[in-house]
C-alpha positions as CSV (number, residue, x, y, z in Angstrom):
1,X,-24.7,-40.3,94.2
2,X,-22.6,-39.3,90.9
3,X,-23.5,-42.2,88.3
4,X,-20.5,-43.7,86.6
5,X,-21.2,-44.0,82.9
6,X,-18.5,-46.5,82.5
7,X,-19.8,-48.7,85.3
8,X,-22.6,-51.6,83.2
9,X,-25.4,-51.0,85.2
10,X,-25.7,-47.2,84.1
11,X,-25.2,-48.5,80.6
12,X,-28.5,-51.1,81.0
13,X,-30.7,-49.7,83.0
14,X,-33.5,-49.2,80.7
15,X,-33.3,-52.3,78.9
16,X,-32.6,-56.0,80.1
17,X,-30.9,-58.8,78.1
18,X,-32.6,-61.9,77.9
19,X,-29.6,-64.4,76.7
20,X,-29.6,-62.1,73.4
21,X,-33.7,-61.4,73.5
22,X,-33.7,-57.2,74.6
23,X,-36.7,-56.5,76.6
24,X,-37.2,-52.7,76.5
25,X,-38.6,-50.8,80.0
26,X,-39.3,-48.0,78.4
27,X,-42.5,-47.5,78.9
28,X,-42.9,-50.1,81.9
29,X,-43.7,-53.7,81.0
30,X,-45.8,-56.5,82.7
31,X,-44.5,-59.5,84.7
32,X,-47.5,-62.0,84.7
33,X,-47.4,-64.2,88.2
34,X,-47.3,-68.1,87.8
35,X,-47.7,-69.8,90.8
36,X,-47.1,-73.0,91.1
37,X,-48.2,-73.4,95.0
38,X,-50.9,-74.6,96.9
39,X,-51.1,-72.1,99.2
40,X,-50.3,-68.7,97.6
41,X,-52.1,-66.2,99.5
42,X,-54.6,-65.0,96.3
43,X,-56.5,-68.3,95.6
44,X,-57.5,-67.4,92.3
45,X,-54.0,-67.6,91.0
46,X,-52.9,-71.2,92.1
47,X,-52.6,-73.3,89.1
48,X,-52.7,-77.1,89.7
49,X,-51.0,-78.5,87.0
50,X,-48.4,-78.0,83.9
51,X,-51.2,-78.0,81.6
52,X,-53.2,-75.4,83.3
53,X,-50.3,-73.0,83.3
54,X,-49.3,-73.3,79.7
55,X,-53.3,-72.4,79.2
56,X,-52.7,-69.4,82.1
57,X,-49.3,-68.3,80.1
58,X,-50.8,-67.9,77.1
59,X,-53.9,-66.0,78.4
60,X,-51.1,-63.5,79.6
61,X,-49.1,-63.6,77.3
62,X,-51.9,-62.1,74.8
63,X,-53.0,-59.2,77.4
64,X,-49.4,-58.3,76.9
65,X,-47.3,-59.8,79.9
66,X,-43.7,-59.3,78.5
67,X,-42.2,-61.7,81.2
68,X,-43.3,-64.8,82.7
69,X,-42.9,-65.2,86.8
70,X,-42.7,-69.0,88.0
71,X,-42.6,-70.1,91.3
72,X,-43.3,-72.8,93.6
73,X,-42.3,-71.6,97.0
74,X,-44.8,-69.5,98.6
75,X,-43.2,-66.6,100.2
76,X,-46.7,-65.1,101.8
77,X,-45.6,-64.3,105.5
78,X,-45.7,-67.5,107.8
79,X,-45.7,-69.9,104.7
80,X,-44.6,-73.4,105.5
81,X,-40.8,-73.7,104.1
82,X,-40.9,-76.5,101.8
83,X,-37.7,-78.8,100.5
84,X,-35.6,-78.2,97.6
85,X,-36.3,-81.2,95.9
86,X,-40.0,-80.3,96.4
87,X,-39.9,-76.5,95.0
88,X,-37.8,-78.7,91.7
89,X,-41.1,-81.0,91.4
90,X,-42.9,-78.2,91.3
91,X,-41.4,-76.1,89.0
92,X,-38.7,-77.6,86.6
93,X,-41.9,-79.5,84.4
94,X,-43.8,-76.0,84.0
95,X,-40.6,-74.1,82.8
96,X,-40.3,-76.4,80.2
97,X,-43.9,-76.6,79.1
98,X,-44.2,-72.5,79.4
99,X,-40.9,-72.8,77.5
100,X,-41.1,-75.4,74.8
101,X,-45.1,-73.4,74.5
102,X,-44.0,-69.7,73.9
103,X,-39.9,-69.5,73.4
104,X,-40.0,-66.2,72.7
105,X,-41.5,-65.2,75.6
106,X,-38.5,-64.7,78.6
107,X,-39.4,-66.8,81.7
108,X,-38.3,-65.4,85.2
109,X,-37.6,-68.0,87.9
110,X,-39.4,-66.9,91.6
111,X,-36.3,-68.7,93.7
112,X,-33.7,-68.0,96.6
113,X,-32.4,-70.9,95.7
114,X,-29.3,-71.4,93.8
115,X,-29.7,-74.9,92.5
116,X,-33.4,-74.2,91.7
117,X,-31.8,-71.4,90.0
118,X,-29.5,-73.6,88.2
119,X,-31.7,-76.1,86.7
120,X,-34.6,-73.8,85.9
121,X,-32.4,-71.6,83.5
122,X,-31.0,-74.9,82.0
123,X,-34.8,-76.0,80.9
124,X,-35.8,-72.3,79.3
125,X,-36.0,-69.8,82.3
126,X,-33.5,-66.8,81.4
127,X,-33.8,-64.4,84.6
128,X,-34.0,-64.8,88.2
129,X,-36.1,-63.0,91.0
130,X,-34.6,-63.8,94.2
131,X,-37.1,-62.8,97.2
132,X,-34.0,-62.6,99.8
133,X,-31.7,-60.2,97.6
134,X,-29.1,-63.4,98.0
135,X,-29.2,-63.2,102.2
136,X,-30.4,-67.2,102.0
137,X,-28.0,-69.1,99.6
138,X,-24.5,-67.8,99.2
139,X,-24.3,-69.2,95.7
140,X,-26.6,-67.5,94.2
141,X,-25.2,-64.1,92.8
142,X,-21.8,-66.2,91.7
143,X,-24.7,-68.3,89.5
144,X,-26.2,-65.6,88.1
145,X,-23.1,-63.6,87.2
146,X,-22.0,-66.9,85.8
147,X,-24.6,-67.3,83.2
148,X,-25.1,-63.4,82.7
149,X,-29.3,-63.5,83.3
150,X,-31.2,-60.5,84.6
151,X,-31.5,-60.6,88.7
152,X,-33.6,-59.0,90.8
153,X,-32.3,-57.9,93.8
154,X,-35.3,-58.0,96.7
155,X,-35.7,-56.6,100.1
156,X,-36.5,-58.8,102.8
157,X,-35.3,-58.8,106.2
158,X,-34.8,-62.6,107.3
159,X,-37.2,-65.2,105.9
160,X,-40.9,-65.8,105.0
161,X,-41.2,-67.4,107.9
162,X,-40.0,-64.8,110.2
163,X,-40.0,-61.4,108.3
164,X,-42.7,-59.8,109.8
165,X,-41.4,-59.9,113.1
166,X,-38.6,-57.7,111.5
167,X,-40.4,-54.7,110.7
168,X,-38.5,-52.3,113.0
169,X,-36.8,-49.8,110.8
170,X,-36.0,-46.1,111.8
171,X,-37.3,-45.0,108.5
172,X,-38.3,-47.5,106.1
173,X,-37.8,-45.8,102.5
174,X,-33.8,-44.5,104.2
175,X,-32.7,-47.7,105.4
176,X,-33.9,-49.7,102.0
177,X,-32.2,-47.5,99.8
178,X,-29.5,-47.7,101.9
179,X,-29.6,-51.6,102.1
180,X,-30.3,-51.2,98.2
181,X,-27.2,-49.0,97.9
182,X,-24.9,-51.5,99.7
183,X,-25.9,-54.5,97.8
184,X,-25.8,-52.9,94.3
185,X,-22.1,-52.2,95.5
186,X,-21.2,-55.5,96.2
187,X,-23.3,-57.0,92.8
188,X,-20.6,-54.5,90.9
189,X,-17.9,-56.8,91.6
190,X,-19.6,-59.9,90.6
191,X,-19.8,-58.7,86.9
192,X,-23.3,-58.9,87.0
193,X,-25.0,-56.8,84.2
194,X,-29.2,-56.4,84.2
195,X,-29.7,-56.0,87.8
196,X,-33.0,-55.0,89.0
197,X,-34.4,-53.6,92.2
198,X,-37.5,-54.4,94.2
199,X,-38.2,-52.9,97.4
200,X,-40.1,-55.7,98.7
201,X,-43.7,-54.8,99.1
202,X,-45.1,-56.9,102.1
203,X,-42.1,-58.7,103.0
204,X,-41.1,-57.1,106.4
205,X,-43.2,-54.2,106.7
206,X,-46.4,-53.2,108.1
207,X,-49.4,-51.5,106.0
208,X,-48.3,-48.4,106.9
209,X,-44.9,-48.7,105.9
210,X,-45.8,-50.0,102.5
211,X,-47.5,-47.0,101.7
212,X,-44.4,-44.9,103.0
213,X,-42.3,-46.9,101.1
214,X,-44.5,-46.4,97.6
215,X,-44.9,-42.7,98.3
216,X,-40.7,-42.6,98.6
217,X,-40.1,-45.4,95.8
218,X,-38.4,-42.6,93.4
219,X,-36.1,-42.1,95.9
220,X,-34.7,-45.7,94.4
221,X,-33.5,-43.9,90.9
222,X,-30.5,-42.7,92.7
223,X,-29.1,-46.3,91.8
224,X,-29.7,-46.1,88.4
225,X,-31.2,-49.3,87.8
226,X,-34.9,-50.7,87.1
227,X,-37.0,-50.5,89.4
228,X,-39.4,-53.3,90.0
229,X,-43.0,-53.6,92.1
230,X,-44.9,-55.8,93.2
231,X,-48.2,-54.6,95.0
232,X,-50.9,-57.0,93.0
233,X,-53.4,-58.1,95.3
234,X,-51.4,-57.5,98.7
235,X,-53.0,-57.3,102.1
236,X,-51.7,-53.7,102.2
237,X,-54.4,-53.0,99.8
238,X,-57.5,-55.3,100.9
239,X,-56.8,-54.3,104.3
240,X,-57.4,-51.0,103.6
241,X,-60.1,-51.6,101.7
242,X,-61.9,-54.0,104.4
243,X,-62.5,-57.1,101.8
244,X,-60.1,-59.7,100.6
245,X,-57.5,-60.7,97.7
246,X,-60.2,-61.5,95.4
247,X,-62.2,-57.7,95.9
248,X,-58.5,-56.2,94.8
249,X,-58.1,-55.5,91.8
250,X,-59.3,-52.1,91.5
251,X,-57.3,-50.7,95.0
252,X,-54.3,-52.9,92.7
253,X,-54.4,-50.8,89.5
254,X,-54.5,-47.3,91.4
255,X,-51.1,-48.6,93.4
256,X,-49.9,-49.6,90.0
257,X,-50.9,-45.9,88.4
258,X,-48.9,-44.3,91.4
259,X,-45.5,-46.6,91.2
260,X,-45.4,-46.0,87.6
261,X,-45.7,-42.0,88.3
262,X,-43.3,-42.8,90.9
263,X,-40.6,-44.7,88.5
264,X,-41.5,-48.5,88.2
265,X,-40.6,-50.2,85.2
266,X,-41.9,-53.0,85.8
267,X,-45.3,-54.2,87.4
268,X,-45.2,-57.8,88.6
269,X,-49.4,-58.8,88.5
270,X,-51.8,-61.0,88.7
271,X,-54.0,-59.5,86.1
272,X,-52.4,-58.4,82.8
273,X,-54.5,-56.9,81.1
274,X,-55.3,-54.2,84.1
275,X,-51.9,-53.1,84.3
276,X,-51.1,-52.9,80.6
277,X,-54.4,-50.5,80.6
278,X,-52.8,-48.8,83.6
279,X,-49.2,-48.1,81.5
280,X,-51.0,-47.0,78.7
281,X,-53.0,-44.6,80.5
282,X,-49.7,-43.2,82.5
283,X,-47.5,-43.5,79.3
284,X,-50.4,-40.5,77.3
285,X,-50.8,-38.9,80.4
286,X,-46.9,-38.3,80.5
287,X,-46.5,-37.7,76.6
288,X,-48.9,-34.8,77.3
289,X,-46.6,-33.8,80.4
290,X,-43.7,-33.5,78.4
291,X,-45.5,-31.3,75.8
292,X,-46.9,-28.8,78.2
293,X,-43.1,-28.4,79.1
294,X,-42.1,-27.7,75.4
295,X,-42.0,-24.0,74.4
């Protein structure tokens, strides 16, 4: 696939725009997780109140999370869909805390919904991850195009609630990139600039095609944009390793170590301070790659 230097995303891929804050991904940067949900499938990361997450934030935030991730909908397969006004309750008060706490700090918005979207970025949020790649609100990518935020574009076949009955895929990494492929081409009409990519760890696939699709996730830099992961604390991992979310961490940061050999720039996590170690450790271990190639 020939990339087209005139075409923006080419032009941005390596660093995002944060209504005039530049966020480099070069080496990879952190996305700390904020959930604001009662029944997010890691226990250990709920937080129960605005208070406790301006507290959380700034624990991040000084491990070296570069982005903030807030959501209130739990997307953990077979989560109870809640309302819109509901997700708003949830969410709208932390943004501005996290916000009005650490301004200089871009806050991404967990959402596939437009108007939660809408209001977020109007308190302090300044990017959007949409879980449903815009398949479940038809509003969405004209929002974000609108006010020019970074977006990233997930995979997931139909909803939380039904996407792992939707797991049948002739081969998982081919029919991603190709879903990837069609979407970034309809994104390039929307004048959308800092797109990002996520294949969707979890959301529609079995164990074993996680771990197809992480050993195939640099097939993804055929669309020239940023690639974005997130592997923290899945089942894919405690499964494997017979114990739970909570006995995770460690199986987490040697999934992290392989994306980023693999291309991720950015590691969406529960635990900052583990995957900045982990970027560190890949970023000398490639310095010293590149100067066993020099003559």
């Amino acid at each position: 696939m020939a990339q087209d230097m005139r075409n923006p995303f080419w032009q941005t891929k390596t660093t995002l725009n944060f209504r005039g804050k530049l966020i480099q991904l070069e080496p990879a940067v952190v996305m700390g997780i904020l959930n604001i949900t009662p029944d997010s499938f890691f226990v250990e990361s709920r937080i129960a109140s605005p208070d406790e997450v301006v507290d959380r934030a700034g624990n991040m935030i000084e491990e070296g999370a570069s982005i903030l991730d807030i959501g209130g909908y739990s997307s953990r397969p077979g989560a109870v869909e809640i309302s819109i006004d509901e997700e708003l309750d949830r969410i709208l008060p932390v943004v501005s805390k996290v916000h009005q706490a650490f301004p200089e700090t871009p806050l991404s918005i967990d959402t596939f919904r437009s108007q939660v979207a809408r209001e977020a970025i109007t308190l302090g949020a300044s990017m959007v991850n949409d879980i449903s790649g815009g398949q479940l609100d038809s509003e969405m990518w004209p929002l974000v195009s609108s006010l020019q935020v970074p977006y990233v574009l997930m995979h997931m076949p139909g909803n939380p609630q039904t996407m792992q009955t939707m797991t049948d895929y002739q081969d998982v990494a081919v029919d991603i990139l190709d879903w990837l492929i069609g979407m970034v081409g309809e994104l390039r009409t929307t004048g959308m600039h800092d797109v990002i990519v996520d294949p969707g760890f979890g959301f529609g696939k079995t164990i074993q095609q996680n771990f197809k699709l992480l050993d195939q996730l640099h097939t993804l830099k055929i669309l020239g944009l940023p690639i974005m992961v997130g592997l923290s604390r899945k089942s894919m991992i405690w499964k494997t390793l017979g114990s739970d979310a909570s006995q995770s961490l460690h199986g987490t940061t040697a999934l992290h170590m392989l994306a980023l050999q693999q291309g991720a720039h950015i590691l969406r996590v529960h635990d900052v301070k583990p995957a900045k170690d982990a970027i560190k450790m890949w970023e000398a271990i490639s310095t010293q790659l590149v100067l066993n190639t020099i003559p």
